[in-house]
C-alpha positions as CSV (number, residue, x, y, z in Angstrom):
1,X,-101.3,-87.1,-7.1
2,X,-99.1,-88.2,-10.0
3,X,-101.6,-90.9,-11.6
4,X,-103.9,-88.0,-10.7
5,X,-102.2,-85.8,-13.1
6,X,-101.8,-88.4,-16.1
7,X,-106.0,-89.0,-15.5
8,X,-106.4,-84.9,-16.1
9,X,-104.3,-85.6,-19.3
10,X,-105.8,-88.2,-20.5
11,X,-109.4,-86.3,-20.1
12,X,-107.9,-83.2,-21.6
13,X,-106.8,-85.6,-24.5
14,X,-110.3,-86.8,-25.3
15,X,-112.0,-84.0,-24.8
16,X,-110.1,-82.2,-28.0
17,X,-110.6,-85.6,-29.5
18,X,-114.5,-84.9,-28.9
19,X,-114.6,-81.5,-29.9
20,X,-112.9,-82.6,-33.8
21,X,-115.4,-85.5,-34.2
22,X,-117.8,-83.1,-33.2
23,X,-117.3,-80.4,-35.7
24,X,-116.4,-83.4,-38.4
25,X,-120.0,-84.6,-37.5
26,X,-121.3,-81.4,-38.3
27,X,-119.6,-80.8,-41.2
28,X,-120.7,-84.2,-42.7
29,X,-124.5,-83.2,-41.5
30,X,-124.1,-80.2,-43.7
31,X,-122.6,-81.7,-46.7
32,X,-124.9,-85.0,-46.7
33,X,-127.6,-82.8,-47.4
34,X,-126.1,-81.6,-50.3
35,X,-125.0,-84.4,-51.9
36,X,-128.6,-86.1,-51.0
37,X,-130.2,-82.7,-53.2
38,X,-127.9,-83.6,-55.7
39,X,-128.2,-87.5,-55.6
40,X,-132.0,-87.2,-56.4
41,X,-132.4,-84.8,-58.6
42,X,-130.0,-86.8,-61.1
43,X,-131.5,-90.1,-59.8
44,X,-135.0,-90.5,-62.2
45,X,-132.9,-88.5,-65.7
46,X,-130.1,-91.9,-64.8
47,X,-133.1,-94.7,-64.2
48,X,-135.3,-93.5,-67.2
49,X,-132.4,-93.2,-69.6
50,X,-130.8,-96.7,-68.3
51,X,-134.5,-98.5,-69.2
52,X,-134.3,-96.6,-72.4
53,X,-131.2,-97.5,-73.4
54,X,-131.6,-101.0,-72.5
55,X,-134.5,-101.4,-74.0
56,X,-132.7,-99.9,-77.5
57,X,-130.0,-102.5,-77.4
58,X,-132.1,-105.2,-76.7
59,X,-134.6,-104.2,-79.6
60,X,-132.4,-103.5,-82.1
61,X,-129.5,-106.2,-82.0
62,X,-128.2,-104.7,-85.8
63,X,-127.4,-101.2,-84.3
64,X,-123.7,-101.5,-85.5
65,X,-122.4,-99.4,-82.5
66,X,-119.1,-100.6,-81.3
67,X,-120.0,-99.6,-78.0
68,X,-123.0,-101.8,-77.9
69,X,-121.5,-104.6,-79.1
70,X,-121.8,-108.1,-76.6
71,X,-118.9,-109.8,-76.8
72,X,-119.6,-113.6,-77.0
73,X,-116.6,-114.5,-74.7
74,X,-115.0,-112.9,-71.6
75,X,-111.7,-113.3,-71.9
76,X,-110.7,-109.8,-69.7
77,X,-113.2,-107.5,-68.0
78,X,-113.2,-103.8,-66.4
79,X,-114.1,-102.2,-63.4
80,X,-115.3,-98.6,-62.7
81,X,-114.3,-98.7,-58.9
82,X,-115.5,-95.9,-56.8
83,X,-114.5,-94.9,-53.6
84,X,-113.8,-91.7,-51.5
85,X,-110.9,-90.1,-51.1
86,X,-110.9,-89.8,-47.5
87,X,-111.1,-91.8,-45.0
88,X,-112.8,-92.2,-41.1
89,X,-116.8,-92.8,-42.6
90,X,-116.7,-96.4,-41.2
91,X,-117.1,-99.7,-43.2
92,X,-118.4,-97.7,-46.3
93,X,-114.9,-98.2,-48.4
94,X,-114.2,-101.5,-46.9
95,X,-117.6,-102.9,-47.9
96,X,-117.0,-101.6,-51.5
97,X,-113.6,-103.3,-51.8
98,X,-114.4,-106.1,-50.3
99,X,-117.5,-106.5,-53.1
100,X,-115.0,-105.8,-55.7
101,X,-112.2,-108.1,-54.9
102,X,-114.5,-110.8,-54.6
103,X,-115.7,-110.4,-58.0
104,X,-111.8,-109.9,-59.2
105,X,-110.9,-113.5,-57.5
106,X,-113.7,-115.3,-59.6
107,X,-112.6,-113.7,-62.1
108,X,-109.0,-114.6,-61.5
109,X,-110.0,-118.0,-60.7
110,X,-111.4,-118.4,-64.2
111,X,-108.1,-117.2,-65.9
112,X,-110.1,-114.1,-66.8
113,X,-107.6,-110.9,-66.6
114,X,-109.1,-107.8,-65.0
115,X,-108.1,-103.7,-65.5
116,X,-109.6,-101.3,-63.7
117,X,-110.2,-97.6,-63.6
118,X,-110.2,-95.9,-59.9
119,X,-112.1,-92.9,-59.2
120,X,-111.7,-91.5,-55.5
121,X,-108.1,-92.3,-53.6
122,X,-109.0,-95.1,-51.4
123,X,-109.8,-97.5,-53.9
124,X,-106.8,-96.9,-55.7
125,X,-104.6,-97.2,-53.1
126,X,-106.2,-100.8,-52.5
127,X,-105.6,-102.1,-56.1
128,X,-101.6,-100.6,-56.1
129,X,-101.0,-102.4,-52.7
130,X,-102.4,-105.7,-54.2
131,X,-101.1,-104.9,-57.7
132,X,-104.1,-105.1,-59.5
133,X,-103.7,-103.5,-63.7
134,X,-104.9,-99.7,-63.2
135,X,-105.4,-98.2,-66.4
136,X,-106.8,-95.0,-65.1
137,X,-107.7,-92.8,-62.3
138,X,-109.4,-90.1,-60.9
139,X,-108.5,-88.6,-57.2
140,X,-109.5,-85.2,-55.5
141,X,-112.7,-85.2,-57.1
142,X,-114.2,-82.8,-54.0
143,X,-117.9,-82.7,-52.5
144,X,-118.9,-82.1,-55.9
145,X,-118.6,-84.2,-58.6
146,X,-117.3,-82.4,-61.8
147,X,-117.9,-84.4,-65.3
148,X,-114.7,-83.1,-66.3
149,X,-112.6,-85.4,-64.7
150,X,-114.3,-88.3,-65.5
151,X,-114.5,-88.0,-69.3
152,X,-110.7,-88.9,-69.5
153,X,-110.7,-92.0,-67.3
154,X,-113.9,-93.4,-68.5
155,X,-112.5,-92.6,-72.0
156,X,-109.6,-94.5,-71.7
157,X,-112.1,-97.7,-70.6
158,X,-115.0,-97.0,-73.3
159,X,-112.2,-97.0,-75.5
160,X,-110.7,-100.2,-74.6
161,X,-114.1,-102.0,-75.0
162,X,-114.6,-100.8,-78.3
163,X,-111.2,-101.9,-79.8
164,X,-112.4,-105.4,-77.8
165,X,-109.5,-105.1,-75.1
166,X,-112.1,-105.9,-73.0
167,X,-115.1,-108.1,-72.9
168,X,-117.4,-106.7,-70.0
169,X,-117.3,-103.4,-67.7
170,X,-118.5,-103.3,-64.2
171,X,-119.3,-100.2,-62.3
172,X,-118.5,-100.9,-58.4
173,X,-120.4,-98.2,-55.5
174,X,-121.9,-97.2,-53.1
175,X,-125.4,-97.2,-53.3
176,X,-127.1,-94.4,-51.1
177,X,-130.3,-95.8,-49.4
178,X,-130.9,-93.8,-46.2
179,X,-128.8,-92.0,-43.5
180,X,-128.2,-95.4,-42.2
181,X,-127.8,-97.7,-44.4
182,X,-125.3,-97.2,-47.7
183,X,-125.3,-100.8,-49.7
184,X,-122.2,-101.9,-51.6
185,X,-123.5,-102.4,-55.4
186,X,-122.0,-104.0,-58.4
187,X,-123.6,-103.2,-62.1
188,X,-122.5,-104.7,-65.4
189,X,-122.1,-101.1,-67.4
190,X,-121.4,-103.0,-70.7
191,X,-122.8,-104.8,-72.7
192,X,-125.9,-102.7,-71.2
193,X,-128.3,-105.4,-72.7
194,X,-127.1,-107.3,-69.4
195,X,-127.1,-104.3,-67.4
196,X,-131.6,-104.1,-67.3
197,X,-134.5,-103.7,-65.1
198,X,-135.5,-106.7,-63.0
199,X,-139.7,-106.9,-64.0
200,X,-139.5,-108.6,-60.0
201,X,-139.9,-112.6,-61.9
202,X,-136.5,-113.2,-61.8
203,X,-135.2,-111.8,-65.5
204,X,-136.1,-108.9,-67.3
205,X,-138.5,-108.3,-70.5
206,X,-140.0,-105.2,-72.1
207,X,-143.4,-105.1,-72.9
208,X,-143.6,-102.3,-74.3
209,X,-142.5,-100.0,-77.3
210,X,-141.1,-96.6,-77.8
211,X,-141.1,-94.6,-81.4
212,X,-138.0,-92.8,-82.0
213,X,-137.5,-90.0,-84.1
214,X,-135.6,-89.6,-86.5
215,X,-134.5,-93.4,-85.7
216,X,-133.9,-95.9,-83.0
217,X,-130.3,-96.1,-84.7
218,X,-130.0,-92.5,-84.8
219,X,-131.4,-92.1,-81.2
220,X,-128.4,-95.0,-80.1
221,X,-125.3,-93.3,-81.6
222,X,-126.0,-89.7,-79.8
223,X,-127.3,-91.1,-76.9
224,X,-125.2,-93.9,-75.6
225,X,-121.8,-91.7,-74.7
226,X,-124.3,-89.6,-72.6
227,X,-126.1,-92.6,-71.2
228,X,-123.2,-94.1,-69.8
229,X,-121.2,-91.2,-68.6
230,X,-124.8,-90.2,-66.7
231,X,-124.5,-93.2,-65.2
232,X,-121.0,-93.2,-64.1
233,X,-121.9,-89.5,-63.0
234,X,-125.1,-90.4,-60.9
235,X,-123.2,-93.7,-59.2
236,X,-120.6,-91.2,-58.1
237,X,-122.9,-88.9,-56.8
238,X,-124.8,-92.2,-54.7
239,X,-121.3,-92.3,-53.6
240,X,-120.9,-89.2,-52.3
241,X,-124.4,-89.2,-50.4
242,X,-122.9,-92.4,-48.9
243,X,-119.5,-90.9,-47.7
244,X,-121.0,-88.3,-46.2
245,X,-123.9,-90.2,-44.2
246,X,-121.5,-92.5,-43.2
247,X,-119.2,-90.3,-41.9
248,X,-121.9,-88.6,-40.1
249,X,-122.8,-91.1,-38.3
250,X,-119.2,-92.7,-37.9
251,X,-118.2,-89.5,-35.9
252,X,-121.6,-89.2,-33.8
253,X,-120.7,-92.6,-32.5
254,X,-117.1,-91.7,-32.1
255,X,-118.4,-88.4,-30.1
256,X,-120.9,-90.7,-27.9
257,X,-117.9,-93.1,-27.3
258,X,-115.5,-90.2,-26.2
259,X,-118.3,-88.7,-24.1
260,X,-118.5,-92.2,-22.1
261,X,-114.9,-92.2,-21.6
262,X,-114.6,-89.1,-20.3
263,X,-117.7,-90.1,-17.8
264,X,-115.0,-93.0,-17.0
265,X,-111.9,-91.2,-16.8
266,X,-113.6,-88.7,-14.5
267,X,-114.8,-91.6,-12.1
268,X,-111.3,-93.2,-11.8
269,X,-109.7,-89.9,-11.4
270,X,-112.1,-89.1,-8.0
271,X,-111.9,-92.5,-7.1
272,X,-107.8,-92.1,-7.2
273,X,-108.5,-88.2,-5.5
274,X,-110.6,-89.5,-2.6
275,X,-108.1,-92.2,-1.9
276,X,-105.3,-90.0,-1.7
277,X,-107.1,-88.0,0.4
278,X,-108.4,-90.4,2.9
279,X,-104.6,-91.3,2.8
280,X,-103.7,-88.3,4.3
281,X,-106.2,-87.4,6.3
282,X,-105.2,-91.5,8.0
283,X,-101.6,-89.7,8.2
284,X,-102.6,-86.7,10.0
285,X,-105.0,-88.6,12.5
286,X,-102.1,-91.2,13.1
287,X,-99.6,-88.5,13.7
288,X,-101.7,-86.8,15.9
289,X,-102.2,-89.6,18.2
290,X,-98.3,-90.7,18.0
291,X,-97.7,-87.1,20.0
């Protein structure tokens, strides 16, 4: 009963497998709840100001903000790349990365150098191990995003654009749609007149208009540091929604899967009993009739 024995091991083994993927399950169900509160109450303030904001910078080109300047060439670019900082919640971080690197090689391709600014361990770990320029990052950010440790990465980048170090700033994501499905999503953060709503034809247009008081230019400089850091905040929380429904459902199925081999592992080991068994019962009987 030796292969017997290893069997019983083996089922032990995934059982305590089963039981953590469980409990991880759970804990996920709990958190993604959370995190989907959170994602949608910050949701419509992140949308409205975004058309608002676009809809500023296109309007009034003579604004004299540094920080909503277009640069006329691209000559290097930034990414805001956001990831989780732990692992097992499927293809969620691979999807992301493989979005972002994609956009890296064009970019590459074109002779256009590329910095970026990590937020979440996974993704920074990707862009050391292919040596990528990180000029910033953000890790241990919890189950609860906290502005604080943002404003010093996305500093750093803001910064950079103004001083024209760089030319364009994307924001790289994971876009929270439903418990099932999390889509990898890649905005252009500045110049934000690129960075509008899609009226559905194909390319944006306002037709409408807002009065501002005191000013439209007035409006701009206290508004777009807020605007953008909203937006960085709001992504990160999509993120977040995203980790944790993935990871939800990445353990149910990894439960379901250990449940099935346990059903397996059960049937080989009474397959593997009955035969030995039989086997001695064969030995008895043929002992018997030898005397």
């Amino acid at each position: 009963m030796a292969v017997g024995k290893e069997i019983l091991t083996k089922i032990r083994s995934v059982q305590n497998t089963q039981k953590i993927t469980k409990a991880m399950q759970m804990v996920s169900t709990s958190k993604m709840r959370k995190t989907q509160d959170r994602m949608r109450l910050a949701r419509p303030y992140a949308e409205k100001v975004r058309t608002v904001m676009s809809h500023l910078a296109q309007t009034n080109a003579d604004h004299g903000i540094k920080l909503l300047e277009p640069h006329r060439e691209v000559r290097r670019a930034g990414f805001i790349l956001i990831t989780s900082d732990k692992g097992l919640c499927g293809g969620l971080n691979a999807n992301v990365l493989k979005k972002f690197l994609a956009q890296v090689q064009e970019y590459q391709e074109q002779g256009i150098e590329v910095e970026v600014v990590c937020l979440g361990s996974k993704g920074l770990a990707a862009c050391q191990s292919i040596g990528l320029n990180v000029i910033a990052s953000a890790t241990n950010l919890g189950d609860t995003p906290k502005m604080e440790l943002l404003l010093g990465p996305l500093t750093e980048i803001f910064q950079r654009y103004e001083k024209h170090e760089l030319d364009r700033i994307h924001m790289v994501y994971s876009r929270f749609v439903n418990t099932m499905r999390q889509e990898p999503r890649m905005e252009v953060l500045l110049p934000i007149g690129e960075n509008v709503i899609d009226d559905g034809t194909g390319h944006s247009s306002f037709t409408w208009e807002y009065l501002y008081e005191p000013s439209p230019i007035a409006v701009l400089e206290y508004l777009v540091r807020r605007y953008l850091e909203s937006v960085v905040y709001q992504a990160l929380s999509d993120n977040m929604a995203s980790e944790q429904a993935a990871r939800m459902v990445a353990m149910k199925a990894a439960t379901d899967n250990a449940g099935n081999a346990i059903k397996e592992l059960r049937l080989v080991y009474n397959k593997s009993r009955q035969a030995a068994i039989t086997t001695e019962l064969s030995e008895i009987v043929a002992g018997a009739a030898a005397v």
